[in-house]
C-alpha positions as CSV (number, residue, x, y, z in Angstrom):
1,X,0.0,0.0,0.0
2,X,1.4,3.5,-1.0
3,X,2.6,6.1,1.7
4,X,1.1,8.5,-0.1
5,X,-2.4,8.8,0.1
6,X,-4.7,9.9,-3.2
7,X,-7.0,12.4,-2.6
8,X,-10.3,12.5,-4.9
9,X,-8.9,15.2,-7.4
10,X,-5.8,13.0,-8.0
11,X,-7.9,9.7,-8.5
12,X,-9.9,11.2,-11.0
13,X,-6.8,12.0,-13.0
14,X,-5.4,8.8,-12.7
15,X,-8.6,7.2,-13.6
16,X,-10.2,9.4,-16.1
17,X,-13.9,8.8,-16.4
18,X,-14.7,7.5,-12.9
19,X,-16.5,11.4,-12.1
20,X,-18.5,10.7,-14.6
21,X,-19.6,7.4,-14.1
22,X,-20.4,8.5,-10.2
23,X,-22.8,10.5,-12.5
24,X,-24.4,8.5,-14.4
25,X,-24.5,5.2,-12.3
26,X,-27.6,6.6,-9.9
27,X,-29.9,7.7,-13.1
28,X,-29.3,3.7,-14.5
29,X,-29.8,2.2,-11.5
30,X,-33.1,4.0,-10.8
31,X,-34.4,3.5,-14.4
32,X,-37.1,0.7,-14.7
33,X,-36.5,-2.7,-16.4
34,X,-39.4,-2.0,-18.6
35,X,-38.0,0.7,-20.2
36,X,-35.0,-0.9,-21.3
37,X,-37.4,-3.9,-22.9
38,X,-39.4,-1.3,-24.4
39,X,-36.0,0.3,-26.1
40,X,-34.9,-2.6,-26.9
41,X,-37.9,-3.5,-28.8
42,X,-37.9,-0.5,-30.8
43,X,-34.7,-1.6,-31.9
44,X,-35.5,-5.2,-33.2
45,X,-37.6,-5.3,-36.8
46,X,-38.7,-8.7,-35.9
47,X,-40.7,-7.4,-33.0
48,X,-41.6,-4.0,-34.8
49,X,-42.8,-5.8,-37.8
50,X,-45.0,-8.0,-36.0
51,X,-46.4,-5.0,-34.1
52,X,-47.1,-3.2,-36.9
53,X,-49.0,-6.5,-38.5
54,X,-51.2,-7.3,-34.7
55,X,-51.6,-3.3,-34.5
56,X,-53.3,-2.6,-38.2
57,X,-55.2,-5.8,-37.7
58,X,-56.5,-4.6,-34.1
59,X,-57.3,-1.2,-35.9
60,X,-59.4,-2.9,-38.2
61,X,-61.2,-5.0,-35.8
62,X,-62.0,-2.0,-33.6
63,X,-63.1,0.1,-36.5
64,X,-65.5,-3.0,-38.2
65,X,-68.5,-0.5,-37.4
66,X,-67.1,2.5,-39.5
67,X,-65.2,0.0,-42.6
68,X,-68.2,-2.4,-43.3
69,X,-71.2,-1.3,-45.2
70,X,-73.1,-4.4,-43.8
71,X,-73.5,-5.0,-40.2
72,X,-74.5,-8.0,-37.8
73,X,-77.1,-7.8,-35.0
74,X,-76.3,-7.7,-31.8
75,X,-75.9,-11.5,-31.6
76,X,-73.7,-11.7,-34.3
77,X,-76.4,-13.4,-36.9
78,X,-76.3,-11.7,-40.5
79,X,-79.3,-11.0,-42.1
80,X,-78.5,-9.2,-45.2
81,X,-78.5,-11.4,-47.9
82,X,-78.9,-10.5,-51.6
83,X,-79.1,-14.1,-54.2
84,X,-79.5,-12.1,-57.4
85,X,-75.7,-10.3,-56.4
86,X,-74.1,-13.3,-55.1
87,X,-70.5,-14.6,-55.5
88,X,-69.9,-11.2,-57.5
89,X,-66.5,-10.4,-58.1
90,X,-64.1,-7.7,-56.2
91,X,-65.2,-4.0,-57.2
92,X,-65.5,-0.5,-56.9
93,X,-69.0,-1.5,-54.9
94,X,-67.7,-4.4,-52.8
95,X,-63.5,-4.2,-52.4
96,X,-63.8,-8.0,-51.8
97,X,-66.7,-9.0,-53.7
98,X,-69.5,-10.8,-52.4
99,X,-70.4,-14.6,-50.9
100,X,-72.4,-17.3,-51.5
101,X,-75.1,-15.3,-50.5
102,X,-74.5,-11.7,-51.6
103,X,-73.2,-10.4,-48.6
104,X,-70.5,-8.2,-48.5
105,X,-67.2,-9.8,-48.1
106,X,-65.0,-6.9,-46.9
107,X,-67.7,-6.3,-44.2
108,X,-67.8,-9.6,-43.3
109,X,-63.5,-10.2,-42.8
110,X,-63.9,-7.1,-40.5
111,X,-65.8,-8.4,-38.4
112,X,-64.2,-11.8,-38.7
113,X,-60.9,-10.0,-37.1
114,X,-62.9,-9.0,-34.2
115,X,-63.8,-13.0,-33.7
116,X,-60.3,-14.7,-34.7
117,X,-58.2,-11.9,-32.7
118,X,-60.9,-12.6,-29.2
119,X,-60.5,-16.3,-29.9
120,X,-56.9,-16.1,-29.6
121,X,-56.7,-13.6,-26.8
122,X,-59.0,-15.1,-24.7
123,X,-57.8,-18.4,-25.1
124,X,-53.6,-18.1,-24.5
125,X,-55.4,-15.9,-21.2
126,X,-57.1,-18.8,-20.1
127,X,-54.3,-21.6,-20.8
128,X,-52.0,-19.0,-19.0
129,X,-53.3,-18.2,-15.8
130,X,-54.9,-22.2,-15.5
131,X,-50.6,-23.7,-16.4
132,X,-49.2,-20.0,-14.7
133,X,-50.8,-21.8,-11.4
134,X,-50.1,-25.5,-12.1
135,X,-46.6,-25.0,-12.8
136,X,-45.6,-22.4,-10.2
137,X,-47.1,-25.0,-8.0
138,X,-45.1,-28.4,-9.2
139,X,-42.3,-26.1,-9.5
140,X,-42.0,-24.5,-5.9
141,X,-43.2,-27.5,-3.4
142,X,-42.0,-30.3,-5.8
143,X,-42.1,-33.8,-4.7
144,X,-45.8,-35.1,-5.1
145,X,-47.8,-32.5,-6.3
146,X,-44.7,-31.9,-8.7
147,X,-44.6,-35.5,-9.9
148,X,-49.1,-35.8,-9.7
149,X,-49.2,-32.1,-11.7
150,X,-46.6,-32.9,-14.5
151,X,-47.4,-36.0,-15.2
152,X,-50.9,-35.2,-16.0
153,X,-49.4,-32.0,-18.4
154,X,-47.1,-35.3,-20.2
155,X,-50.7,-37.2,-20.5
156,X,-52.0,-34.1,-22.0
157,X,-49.1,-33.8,-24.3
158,X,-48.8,-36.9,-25.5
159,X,-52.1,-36.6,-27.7
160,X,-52.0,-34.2,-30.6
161,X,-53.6,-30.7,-29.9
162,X,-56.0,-30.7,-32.8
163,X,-57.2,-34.3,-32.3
164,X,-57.4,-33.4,-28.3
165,X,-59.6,-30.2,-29.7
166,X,-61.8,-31.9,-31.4
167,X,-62.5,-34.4,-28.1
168,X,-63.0,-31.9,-26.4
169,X,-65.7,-29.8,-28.6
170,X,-67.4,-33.6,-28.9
171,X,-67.5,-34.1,-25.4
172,X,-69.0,-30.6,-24.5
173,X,-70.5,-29.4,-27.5
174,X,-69.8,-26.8,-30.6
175,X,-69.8,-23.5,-30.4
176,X,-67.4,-20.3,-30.1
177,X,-67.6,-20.5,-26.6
178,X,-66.6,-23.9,-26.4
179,X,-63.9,-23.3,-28.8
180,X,-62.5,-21.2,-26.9
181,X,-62.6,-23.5,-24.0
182,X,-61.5,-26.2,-25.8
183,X,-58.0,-24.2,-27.8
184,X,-57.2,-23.0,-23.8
185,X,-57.4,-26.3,-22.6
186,X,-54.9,-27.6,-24.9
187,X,-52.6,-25.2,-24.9
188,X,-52.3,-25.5,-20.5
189,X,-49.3,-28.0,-20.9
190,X,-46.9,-26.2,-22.7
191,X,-47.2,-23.2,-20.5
192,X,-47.1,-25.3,-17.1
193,X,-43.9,-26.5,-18.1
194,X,-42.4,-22.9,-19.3
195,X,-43.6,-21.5,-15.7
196,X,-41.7,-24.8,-13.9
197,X,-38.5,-24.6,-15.7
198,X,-38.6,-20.9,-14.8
199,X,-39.4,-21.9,-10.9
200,X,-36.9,-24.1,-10.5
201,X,-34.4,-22.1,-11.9
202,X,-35.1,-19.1,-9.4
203,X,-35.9,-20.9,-6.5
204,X,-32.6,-21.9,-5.5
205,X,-30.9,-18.1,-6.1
206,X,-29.6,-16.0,-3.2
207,X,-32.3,-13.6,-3.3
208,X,-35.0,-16.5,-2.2
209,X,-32.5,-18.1,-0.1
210,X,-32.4,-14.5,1.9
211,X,-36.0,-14.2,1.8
212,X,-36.9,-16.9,3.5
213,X,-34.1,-16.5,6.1
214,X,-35.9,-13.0,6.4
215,X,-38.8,-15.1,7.3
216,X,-40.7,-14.5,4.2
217,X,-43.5,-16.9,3.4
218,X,-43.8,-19.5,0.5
219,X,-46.8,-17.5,-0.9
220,X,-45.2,-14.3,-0.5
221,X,-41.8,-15.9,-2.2
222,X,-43.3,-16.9,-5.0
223,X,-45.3,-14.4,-6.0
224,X,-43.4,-11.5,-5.2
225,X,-40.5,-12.7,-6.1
226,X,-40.3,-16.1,-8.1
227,X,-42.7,-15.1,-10.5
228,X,-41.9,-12.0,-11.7
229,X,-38.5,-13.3,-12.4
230,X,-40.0,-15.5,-14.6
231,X,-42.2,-13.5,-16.8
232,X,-40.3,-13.1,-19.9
233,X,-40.5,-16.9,-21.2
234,X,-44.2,-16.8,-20.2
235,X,-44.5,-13.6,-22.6
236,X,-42.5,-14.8,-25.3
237,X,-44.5,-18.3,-25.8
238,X,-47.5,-16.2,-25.1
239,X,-47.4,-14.3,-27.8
240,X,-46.6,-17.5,-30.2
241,X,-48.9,-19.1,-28.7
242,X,-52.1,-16.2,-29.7
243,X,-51.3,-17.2,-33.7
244,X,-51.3,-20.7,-32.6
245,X,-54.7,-20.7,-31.4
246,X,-56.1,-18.5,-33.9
247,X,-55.3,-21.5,-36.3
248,X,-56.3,-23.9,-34.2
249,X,-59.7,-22.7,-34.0
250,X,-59.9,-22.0,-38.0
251,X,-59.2,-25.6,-38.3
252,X,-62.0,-26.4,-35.7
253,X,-64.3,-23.9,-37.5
254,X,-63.2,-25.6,-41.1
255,X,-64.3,-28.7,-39.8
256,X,-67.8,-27.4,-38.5
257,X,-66.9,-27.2,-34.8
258,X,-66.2,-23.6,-34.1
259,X,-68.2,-20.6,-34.5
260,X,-71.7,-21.5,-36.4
261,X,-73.4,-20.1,-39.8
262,X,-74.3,-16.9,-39.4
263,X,-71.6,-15.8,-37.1
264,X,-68.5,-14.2,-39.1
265,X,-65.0,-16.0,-38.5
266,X,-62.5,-17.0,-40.6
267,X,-62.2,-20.5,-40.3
268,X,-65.8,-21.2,-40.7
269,X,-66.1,-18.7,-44.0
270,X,-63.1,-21.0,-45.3
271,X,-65.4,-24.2,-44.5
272,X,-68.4,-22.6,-46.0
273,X,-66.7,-21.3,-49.1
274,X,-64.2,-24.4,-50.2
275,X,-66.1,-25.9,-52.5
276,X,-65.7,-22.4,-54.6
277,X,-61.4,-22.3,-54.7
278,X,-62.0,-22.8,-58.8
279,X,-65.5,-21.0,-59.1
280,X,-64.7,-18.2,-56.8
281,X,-61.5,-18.3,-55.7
282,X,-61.8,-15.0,-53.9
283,X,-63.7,-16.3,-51.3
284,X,-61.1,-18.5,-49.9
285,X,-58.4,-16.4,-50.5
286,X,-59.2,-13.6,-48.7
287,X,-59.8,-15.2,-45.3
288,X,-56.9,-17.6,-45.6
289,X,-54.9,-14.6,-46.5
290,X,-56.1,-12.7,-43.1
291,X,-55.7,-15.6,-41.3
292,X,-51.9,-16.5,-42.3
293,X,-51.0,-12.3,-41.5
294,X,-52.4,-12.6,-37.8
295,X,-50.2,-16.0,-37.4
296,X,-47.4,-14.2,-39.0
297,X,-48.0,-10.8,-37.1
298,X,-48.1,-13.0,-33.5
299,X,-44.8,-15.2,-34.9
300,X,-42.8,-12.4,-35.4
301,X,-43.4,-10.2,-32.5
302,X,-42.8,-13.3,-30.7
303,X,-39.5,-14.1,-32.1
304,X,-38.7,-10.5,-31.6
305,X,-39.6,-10.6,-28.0
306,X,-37.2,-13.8,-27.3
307,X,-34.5,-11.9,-28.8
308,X,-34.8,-8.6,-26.5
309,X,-36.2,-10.9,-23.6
310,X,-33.5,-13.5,-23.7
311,X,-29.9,-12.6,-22.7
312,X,-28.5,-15.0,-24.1
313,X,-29.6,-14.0,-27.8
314,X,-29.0,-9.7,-26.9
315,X,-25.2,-9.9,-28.0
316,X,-26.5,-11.6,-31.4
C-alpha cells in the first residue's frame, strides 16, 4: 500500500472517467427494467414488424362498425343477404366482392378480425393463468404435487392438440364458446412447463434463499419474487402461442366445430366457401390470406420478443 495517500482530485486523474460514471450510475440504476425492454424492442424489426401487422389488424377489428357497409345484430347473426348479387366479383362497390349469398365480403373479414383476434386472446389468457398456477405450483413445493401435476401436463401432451380439440368440442358441445374452451385447454401443458422450468431455476438463487431467512412466506416468495422473475419466457411463448390458437380454432371452424353459420370468423367462412377455390377463388383467398397475416404478425413479434427478452440472444 502507497505512503502517499490519493486524494479524490488525483484519483480522477489517474482514472479518467470515474467522475462521470459516479454521475451516471444513480440515473441507471433508478431506471425501470421496462423501459429498457421497451428500447430494446424498438430496436429489433422482428418485434416492430410483428407489431405493426397485430396493431393494423387490431385497428381494423375495432373500427369493423365505420369500414363495413353491412352490419350484424347484436348477436352476431347476418341477415342481409342478396341471391340475385351473389358470388360477384371484387369491385369498386364491394372491395372484396361478395359470398355465396350476396353479402358483402370486406364487411364480413372485418368483423371476422374481431372473432379470430378474441378467440386467440382469450384463449392463450385462459391456458396462461390455469398452467401459470399449475406449474408455479409443481415447480415450488415439488415432490408429489410436482410428480401428480406434471405427469398429468405429459398425459395431456402426448395426444396431438388438434385431435385433443376436437375431443373436447365432442365431449361438450360446438360452439365459439366452447372453442375457446376447448383451444385453452390444450394449450395449458406447454405453459405449465415454461412456468416450472422458470421456478426451479429461481428458487434456489440468493435472493429467495435471503428471503426466507428474512422469514418471508412460500406465498409471499413466490409471488413476489419467483414469479416476476420469470415473466419473460411466459411472454414470449404467449405471444406464439395467440397465432397458434387462432389456427387452431380456424381448423375447428373448417371442420364445423367452431363458430356456427351466421356468425362471421374466418375458419368457418373458409369451410363454408371451399367448394368455390375454382368457381370463386376470392372467397377462400381472402380469409386464408387474413388468417396466415395474424399467425405471422403473432410469430414475429414473438420471435422479436425472445431476442430482447433472452440474454443469451441480446449480443447476437
Amino acid at each position: 500500500m502507497s505512503d502517499v495517500e490519493t486524494t479524490p482530485p488525483e484519483r480522477d486523474a489517474l482514472l479518467p472517467g470515474i467522475a462521470d460514471l459516479d454521475a451516471i450510475a444513480p440515473e441507471a440504476a433508478r431506471r425501470p427494467p421496462w423501459l429498457d425492454a421497451l428500447r430494446r424492442i424498438r430496436r429489433s424489426r422482428l418485434a416492430m414488424a410483428g407489431l405493426l401487422i397485430i396493431g393494423l389488424l387490431g385497428a381494423i377489428a375495432l373500427a369493423a362498425p365505420a369500414i363495413a357497409s353491412q352490419h350484424p345484430d347484436d348477436n352476431g347473426v347476418w341477415r342481409t343477404t342478396d341471391m340475385r348479387n351473389r358470388e360477384q366479383t371484387p369491385s369498386a362497390e364491394h372491395w372484396m366482392g361478395t359470398d355465396q349469398l350476396g353479402r358483402d365480403m370486406l364487411s364480413r373479414m372485418v368483423y371476422a378480425a374481431r372473432m379470430s383476434l378474441l378467440i386467440g386472446v382469450v384463449s392463450v389468457s385462459l391456458a396462461i393463468a390455469i398452467g401459470t398456477l399449475l406449474g408455479a405450483v409443481a415447480g415450488f413445493l415439488g415432490g408429489a404435487a410436482d410428480m401428480a401435476i406434471m405427469r398429468f401436463m405429459d398425459i395431456m401432451l402426448a395426444f396431438p392438440s388438434i385431435l385433443l380439440a376436437l375431443a373436447i368440442v365432442v365431449l361438450i358441445g360446438e360452439g365459439l364458446i366452447n372453442v375457446m374452451l376447448a383451444v385453452g385447454i390444450i394449450s395449458i401443458p406447454t405453459y405449465a412447463r415454461i412456468v416450472r422450468a422458470s421456478v426451479l431455476g429461481e428458487i434456489n438463487r440468493e435472493y429467495v434463499t435471503a428471503s426466507r431467512a428474512l422469514g418471508a412466506s412460500g406465498s409471499r416468495i413466490l409471488l413476489r419474487h419467483v414469479l416476476p422473475n420469470a415473466l419473460a419466457p411466459l411472454i414470449v411463448a404467449g405471444s406464439l402461442g395467440i397465432g397458434s390458437a387462432i389456427l387452431d380454432a380456424a381448423g375447428l371452424g373448417f371442420l364445423g366445430l367452431g363458430a356456427q353459420p351466421p356468425l362471421a370468423e374466418w375458419g368457418l367462412m373458409l369451410s363454408d366457401t371451399r367448394q368455390k377455390l375454382f368457381t370463386a377463388p376470392w372467397l377462400v383467398a381472402f380469409p386464408g390470406v387474413a388468417i396466415m397475416l395474424t399467425v405471422l404478425g403473432f410469430n414475429l413479434l414473438g420471435d422479436g420478443l425472445r431476442d430482447v427478452l433472452d440474454p443469451r440472444l441480446r449480443g447476437r
